[in-house]
C-alpha positions as CSV (number, residue, x, y, z in Angstrom):
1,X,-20.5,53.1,9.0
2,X,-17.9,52.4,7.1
3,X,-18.5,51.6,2.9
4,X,-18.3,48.2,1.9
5,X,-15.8,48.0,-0.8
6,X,-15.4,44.2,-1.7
7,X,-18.1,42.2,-2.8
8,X,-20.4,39.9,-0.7
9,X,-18.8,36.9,-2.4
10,X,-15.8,37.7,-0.2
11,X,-18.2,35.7,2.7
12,X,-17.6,32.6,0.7
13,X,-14.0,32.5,1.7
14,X,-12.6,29.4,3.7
15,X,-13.4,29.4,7.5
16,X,-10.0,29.2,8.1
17,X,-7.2,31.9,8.0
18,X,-3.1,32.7,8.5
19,X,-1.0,34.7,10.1
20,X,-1.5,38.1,8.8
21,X,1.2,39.9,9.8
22,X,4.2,36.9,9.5
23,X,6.9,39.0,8.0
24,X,7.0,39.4,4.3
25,X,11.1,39.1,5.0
26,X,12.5,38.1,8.2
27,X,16.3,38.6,8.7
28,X,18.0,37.6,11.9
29,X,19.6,40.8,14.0
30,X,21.7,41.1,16.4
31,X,21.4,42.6,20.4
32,X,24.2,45.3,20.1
33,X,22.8,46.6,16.9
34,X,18.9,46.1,17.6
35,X,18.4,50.0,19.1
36,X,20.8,51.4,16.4
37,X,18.6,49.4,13.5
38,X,15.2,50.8,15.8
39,X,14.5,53.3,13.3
40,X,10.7,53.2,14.2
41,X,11.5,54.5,17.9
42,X,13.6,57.4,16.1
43,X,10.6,57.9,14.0
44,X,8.1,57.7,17.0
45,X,10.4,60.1,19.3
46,X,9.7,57.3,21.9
47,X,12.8,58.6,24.0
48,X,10.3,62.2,24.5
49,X,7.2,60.3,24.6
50,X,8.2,58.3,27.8
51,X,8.9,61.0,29.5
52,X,4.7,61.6,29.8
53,X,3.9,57.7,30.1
54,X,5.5,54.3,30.0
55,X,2.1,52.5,29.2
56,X,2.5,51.5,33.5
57,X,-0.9,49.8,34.4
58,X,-2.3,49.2,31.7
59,X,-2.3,45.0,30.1
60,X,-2.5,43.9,26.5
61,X,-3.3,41.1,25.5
62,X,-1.4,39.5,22.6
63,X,-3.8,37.1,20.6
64,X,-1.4,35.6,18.3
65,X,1.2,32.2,18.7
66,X,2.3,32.6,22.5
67,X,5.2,34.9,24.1
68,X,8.5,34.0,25.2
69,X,7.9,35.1,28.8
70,X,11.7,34.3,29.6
71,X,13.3,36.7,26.6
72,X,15.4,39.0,28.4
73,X,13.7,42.0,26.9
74,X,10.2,40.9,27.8
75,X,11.1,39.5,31.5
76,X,8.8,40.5,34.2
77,X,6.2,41.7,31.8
78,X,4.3,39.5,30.6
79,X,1.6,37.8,32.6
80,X,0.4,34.0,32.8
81,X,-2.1,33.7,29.9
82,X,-3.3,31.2,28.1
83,X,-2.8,28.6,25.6
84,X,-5.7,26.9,23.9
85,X,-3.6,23.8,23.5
86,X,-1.2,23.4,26.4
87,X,-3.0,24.2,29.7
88,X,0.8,23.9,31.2
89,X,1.9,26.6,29.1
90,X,-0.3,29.3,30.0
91,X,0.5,31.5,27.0
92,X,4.3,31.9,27.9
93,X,5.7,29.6,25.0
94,X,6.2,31.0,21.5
95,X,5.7,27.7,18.9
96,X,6.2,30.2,16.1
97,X,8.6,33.1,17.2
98,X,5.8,35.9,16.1
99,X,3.8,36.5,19.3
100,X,6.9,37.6,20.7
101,X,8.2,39.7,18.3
102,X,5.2,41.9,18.7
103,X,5.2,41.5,22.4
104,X,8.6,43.5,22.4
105,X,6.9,45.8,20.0
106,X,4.4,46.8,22.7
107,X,5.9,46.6,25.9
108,X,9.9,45.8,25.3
109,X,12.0,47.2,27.9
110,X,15.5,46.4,26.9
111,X,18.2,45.3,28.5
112,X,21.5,46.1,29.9
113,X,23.0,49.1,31.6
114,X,20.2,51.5,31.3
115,X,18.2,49.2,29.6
116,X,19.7,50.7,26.3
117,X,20.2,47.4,24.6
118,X,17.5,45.2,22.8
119,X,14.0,46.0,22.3
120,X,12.4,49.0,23.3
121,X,8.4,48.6,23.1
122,X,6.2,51.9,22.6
123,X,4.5,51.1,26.1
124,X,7.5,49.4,27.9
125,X,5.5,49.6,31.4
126,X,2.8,48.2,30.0
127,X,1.8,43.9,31.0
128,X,1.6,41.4,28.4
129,X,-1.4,39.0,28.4
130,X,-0.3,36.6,26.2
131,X,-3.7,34.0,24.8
132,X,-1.9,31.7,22.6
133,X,-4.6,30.4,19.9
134,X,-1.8,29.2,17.3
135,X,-1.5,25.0,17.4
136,X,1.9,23.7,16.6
137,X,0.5,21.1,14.8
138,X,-0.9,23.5,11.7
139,X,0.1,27.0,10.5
140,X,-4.2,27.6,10.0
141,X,-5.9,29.2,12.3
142,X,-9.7,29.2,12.8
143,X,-11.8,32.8,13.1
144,X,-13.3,30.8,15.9
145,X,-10.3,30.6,17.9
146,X,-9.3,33.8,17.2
147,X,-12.9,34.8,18.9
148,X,-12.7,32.7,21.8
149,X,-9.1,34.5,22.1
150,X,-10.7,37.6,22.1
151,X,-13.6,36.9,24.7
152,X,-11.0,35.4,27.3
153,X,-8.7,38.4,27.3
154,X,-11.2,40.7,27.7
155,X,-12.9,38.4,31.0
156,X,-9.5,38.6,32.2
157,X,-8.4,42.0,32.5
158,X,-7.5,43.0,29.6
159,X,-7.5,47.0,27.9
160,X,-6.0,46.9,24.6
161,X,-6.3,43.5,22.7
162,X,-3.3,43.2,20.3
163,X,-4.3,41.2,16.8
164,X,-1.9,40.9,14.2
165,X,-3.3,38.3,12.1
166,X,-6.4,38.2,9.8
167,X,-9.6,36.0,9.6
168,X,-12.6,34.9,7.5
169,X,-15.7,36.2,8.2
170,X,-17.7,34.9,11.1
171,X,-20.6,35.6,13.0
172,X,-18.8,34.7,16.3
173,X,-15.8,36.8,15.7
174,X,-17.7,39.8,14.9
175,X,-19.5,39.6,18.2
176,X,-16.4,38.8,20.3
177,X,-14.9,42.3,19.1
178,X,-17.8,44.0,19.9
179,X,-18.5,42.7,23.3
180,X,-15.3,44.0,23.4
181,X,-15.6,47.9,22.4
182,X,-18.8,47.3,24.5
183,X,-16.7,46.8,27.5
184,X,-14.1,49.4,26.9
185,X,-11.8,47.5,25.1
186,X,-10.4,48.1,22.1
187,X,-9.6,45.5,19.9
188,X,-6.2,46.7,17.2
189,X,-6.2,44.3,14.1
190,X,-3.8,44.0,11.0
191,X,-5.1,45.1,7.7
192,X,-2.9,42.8,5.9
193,X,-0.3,42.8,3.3
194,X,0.1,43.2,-0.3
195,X,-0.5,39.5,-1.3
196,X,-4.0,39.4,0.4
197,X,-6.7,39.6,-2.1
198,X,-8.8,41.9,0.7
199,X,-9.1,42.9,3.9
200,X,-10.3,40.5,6.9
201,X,-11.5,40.2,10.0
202,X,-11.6,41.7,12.7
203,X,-9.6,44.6,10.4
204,X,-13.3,44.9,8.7
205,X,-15.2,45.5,11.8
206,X,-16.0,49.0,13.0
207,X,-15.4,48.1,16.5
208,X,-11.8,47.3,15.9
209,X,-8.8,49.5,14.8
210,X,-7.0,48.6,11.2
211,X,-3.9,49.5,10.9
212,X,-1.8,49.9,7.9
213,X,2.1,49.5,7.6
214,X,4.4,52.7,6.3
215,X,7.8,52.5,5.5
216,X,11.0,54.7,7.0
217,X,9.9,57.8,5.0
218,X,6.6,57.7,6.0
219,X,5.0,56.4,2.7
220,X,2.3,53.7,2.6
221,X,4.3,50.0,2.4
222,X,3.9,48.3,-0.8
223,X,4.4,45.0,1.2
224,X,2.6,46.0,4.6
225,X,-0.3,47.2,3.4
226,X,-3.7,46.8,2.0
227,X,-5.7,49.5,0.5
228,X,-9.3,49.3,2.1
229,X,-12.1,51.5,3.4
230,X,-11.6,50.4,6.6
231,X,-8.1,51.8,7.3
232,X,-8.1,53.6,10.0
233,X,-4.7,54.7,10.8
234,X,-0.8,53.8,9.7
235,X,2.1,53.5,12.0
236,X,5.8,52.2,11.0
237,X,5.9,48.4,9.5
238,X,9.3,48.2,7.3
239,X,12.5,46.9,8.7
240,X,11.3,46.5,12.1
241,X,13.4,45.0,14.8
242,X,11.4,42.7,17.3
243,X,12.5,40.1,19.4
244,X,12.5,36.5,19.0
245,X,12.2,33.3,21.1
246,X,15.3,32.3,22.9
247,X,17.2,35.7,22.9
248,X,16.9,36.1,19.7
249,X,15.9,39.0,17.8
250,X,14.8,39.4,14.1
251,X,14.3,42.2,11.1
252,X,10.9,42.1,9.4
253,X,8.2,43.6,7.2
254,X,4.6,43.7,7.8
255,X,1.0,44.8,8.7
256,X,1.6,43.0,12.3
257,X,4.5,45.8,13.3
258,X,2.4,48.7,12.7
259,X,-0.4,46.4,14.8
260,X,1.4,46.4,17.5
261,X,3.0,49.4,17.5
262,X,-0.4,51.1,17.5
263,X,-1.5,48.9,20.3
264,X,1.1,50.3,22.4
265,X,0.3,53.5,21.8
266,X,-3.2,52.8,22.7
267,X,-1.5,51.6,26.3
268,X,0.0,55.0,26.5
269,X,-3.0,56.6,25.8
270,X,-5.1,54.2,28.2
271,X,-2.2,54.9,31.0
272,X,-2.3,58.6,30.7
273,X,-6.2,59.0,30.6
274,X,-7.5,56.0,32.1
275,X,-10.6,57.0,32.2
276,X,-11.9,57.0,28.8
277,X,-14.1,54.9,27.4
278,X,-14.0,52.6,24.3
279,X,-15.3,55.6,22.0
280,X,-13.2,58.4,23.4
281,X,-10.2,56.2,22.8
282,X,-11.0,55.8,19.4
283,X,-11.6,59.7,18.9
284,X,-7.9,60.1,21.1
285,X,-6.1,57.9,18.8
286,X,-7.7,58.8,15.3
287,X,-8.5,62.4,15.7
288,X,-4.6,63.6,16.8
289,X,-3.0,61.5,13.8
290,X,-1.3,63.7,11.0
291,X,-3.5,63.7,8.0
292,X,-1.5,62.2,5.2
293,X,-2.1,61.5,1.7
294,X,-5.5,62.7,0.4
295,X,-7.1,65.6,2.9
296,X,-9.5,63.8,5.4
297,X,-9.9,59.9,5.3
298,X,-8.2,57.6,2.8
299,X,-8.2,54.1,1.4
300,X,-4.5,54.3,2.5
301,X,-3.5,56.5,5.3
302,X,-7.3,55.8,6.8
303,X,-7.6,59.3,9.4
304,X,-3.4,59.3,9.2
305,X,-0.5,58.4,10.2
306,X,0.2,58.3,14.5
307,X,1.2,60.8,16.3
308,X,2.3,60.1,19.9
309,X,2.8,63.7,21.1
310,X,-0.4,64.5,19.6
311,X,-2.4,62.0,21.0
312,X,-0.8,62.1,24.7
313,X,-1.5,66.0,24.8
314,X,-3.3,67.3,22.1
315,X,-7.5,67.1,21.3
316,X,-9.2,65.8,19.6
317,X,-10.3,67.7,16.5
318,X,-13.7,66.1,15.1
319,X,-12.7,64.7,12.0
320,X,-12.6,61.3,12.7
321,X,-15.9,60.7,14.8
322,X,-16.9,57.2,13.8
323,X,-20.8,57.0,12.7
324,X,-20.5,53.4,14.7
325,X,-18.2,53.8,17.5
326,X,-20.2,55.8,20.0
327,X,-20.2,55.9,23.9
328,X,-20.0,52.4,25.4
329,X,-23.5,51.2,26.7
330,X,-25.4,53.2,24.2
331,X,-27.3,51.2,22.2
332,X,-26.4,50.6,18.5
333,X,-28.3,49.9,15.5
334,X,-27.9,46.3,14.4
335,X,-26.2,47.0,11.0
336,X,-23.5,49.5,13.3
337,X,-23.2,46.7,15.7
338,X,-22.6,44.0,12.9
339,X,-20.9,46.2,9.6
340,X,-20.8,42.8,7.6
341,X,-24.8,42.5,8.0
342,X,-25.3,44.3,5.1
343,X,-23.1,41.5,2.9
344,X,-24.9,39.1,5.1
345,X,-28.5,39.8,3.2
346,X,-26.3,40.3,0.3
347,X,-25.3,36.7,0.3
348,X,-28.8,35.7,1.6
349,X,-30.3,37.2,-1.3
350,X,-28.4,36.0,-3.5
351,X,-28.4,32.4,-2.3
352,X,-32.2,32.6,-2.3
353,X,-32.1,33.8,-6.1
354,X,-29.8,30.7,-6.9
355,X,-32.1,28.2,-4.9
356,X,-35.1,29.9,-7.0
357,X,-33.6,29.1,-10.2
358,X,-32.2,26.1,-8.9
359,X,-35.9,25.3,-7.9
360,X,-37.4,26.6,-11.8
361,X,-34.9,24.2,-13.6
362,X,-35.4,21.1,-11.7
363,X,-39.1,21.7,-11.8
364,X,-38.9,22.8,-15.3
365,X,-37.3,19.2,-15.5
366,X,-39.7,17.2,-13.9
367,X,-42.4,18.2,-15.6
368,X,-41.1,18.2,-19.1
369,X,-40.2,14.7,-18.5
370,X,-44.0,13.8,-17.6
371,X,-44.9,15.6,-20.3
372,X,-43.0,13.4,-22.2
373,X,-44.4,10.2,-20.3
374,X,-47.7,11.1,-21.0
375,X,-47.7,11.5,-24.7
376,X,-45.8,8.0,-25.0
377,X,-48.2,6.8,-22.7
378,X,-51.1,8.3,-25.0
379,X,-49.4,7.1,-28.3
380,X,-49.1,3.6,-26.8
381,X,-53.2,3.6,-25.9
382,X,-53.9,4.6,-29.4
383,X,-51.8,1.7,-31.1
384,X,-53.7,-0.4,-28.4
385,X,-57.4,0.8,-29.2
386,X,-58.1,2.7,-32.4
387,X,-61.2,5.0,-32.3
388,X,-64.2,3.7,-34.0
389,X,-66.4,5.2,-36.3
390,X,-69.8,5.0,-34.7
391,X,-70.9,8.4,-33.8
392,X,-71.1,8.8,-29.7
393,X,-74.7,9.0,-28.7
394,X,-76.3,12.4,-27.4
395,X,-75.7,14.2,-24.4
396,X,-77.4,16.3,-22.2
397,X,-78.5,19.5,-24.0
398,X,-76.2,22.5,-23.6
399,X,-77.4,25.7,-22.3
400,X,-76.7,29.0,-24.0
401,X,-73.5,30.5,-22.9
402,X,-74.7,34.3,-24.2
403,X,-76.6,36.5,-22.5
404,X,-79.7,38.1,-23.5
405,X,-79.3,39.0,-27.5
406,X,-76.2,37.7,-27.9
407,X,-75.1,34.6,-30.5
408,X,-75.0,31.8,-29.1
409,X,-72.6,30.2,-32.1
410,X,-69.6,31.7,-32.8
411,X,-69.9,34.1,-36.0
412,X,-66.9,35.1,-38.5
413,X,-68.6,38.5,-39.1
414,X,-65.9,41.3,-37.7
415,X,-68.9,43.8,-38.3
416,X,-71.6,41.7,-35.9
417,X,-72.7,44.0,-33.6
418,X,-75.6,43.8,-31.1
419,X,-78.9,44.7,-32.3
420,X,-79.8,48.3,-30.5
């Protein structure tokens, strides 16, 4: 399980959330110069790495503000989805210009003679299911959405669920990712970037891959980035190329590129062993990675950086066996199935402990103000009837209270003792 590094007040945040992974700095590119300015497929020797898989039969599933089905490097890919606010749209219309940019990211093909212009995604065989849970009425989006996003691209076929944006916590998100790693699929979230306070959800969950952002040299971003305990791996994130609605095609910086670019891989890995399950995908992905920064797992590089060649014909080598991620249909133990439980009595705790004194004070209130009642209720009776001075007559007698040779008046002598 992974250690909790942010406190449990970090559950008090709003319930609602914003796109993670919008680019820090967005300039617009152009299509001759988009593959030249590719310096992340360079980087990821994607040219070598094609030559073992394309990513061909495998679908993702963008969760994020719809796809441009029409852009020119994207046609043919991406499959009817859809769109939590436009039943007509069925996922294929961007309201935001994002989704598609990391669309391209996972399964761009290009275009042109040889397909050498445009985008060229890490998994460019791959299918695109986009679920489009983005309004265009508000730039918020609620954890609940992004759950329900979650749950219906995993009922409708989807292996690798791509989520470059971050979230609250919530109960129903945490069990929609993993359902997911329950059925095989493997949900790939955004860690953030440097103006987040902390990492979110689903980044924060065990079930879920969270990915940090690098830049060209292969050092951690100081703008795509957040260093957490829940990193688990870091893939390219500066001055990344991606398409954009309408042809278009943009430069930008953030935790969503290395998202996707990771979730493409995870297509190449699905595509060239498609028989793993959830946990030997994790160990695929994490265990081949090149161990940067401190030896073994960091706050920053989490297991390392990704390695395509490694991952597509390597093996695993052990060091990255997740204490929660095991075989899908074994059965886990409820804090492994829900890593936030442990805030969760946290926060109970300490909401009970504030109710407590909450209770002491206003009790401590009430009854100081009838003990206040009650003696100006007293002093008023004793204005109203002043005692008398004829001496009460005789009760009952009064038993001795002492038992056998003991006193039965009180005595003032420290050296009484009992006769022997």
């Amino acid at each position: 399980m992974r250690v909790l590094t942010r406190p449990a007040a970090a559950l008090a945040l709003t319930t609602v959330s914003v796109l993670a992974g919008l680019s820090l700095t967005v300039t617009p590119a152009t299509a001759d110069s988009t593959r030249d300015n590719s310096w992340h497929v360079k980087a990821l020797e994607l040219a070598e790495i094609h030559k073992i898989t394309q990513g061909e039969g495998v679908v993702v599933a963008v969760i994020d503000s719809g796809v441009d089905a029409s852009h020119q490097d994207l046609k043919n890919n991406v499959l009817p989805g859809v769109d939590f606010y436009d039943d007509d749209a069925k996922g294929q219309v961007d309201r935001h210009g994002h989704g598609t940019g990391m669309a391209s990211l996972i399964a761009g093909h290009g275009h042109g003679p040889g397909n050498r212009d445009g985008v060229l995604g890490v998994a460019p065989k791959a299918k695109i299911l986009p679920v489009t849970i983005k309004s265009e009425r508000s730039a918020l989006i609620q954890p609940t959405a992004l759950a329900a996003g979650i749950n219906w691209a995993v009922d409708h076929g989807a292996d690798i669920v791509n989520v470059s944006l971050s979230s609250s916590f919530n109960e129903e998100l945490n069990r929609a990712v993993e359902r997911a790693y329950q059925r095989n699929v493997i949900v790939v979230a955004a860690v953030g970037n440097d103006d987040d306070i902390l990492i979110g959800n689903p980044a924060r969950h065990d079930s879920a891959v969270a990915v940090n952002g690098t830049d060209r040299k292969g050092a951690i971003s100081e703008k795509a980035s957040v260093p957490a305990e829940e990193v688990d791996i870091t893939a390219p994130a500066v001055d990344i190329v991606q398409a954009a609605p309408g042809n278009q095609y943009f430069t930008t910086t953030g935790s969503s590129n290395s998202t996707a670019i990771v979730s493409g891989a995870l297509a190449l890995i699905k595509a060239k062993y498609p028989n793993l399950n959830g946990y030997e995908m994790f160990q695929r992905l994490l265990e081949t990675t090149r161990d940067e920064g401190e030896p073994g797992h960091d706050q920053y590089f989490g297991w390392g950086a990704l390695d395509l060649r490694e991952a597509l014909t390597g093996e695993p080598d052990g060091r990255g066996t997740r204490t929660s991620a095991r075989p899908s249909g074994a059965q886990l133990e409820p804090w492994q199935a829900n890593p936030r439980e442990r805030e969760d009595g946290i926060l109970i705790f300490v909401w009970a402990a504030i109710i407590a004194v909450l209770v002491l004070v206003v009790g401590g209130i009430v009854a100081t103000v009838m003990l206040l009642r009650a003696r100006r209720r007293l002093a008023q009776l004793a204005d109203e009837d002043p005692p008398t001075t004829e001496e009460a007559a005789p009760g009952p007698g009064v038993p001795p209270q002492g038992g056998p040779g003991q006193p039965t008046d009180a005595t003032d002598d420290a050296a009484w003792r009992r006769p022997g």
